[in-house]
N, C-alpha and C positions, 0 to 999 in steps of 0.2 A: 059888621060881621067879623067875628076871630079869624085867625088863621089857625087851622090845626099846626100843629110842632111837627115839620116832615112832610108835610101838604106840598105837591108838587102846583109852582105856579105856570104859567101858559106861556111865561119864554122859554122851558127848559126844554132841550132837544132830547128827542129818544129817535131810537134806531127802530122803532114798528110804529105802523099804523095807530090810528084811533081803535077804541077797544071793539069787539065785534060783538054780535052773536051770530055763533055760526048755528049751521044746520047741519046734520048729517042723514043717510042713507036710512039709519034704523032710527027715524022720525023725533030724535033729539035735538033740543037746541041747548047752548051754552055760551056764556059770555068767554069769550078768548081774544086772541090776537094774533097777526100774522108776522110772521118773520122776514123783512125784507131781503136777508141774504137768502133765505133756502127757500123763501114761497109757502111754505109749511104753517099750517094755524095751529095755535097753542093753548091749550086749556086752561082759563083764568088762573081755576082754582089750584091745580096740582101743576101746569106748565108742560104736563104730558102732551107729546102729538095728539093732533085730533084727527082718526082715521073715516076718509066715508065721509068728505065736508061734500056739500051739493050748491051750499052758499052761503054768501054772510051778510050782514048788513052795517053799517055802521051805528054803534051806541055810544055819546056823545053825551058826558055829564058835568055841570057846574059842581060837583059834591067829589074833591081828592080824597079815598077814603086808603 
């Protein structure tokens, strides 16, 4: 298998959780992440707070995209 160019491998440290999907209050779900300083989950796509989480789950992939 290639490595993408930029592909993060599984020593590299980050400062949040594995990626989620959270849930929110008005029945959305989305792939985000949490921020271990502020507790706050963040919206994959734009990195906007995500307000009205109720819960997340972990989403965990072999594929650095």
């Amino acid at each position: 298998m290639n490595k993408s160019e930029g592909a993060v491998g599984p020593s590299a440290q980050f400062s949040v959780e594995a990626g989620l999907i959270v849930f929110t209050t008005d029945g959305r779900a989305q792939f985000g992440w949490r921020d271990l300083g502020t507790g706050r989950f963040h919206s994959e796509v734009d990195g906007q707070c995500i307000h009205g989480v109720i819960g997340a789950i972990e989403f965990n992939s072999d594929i650095a995209h």
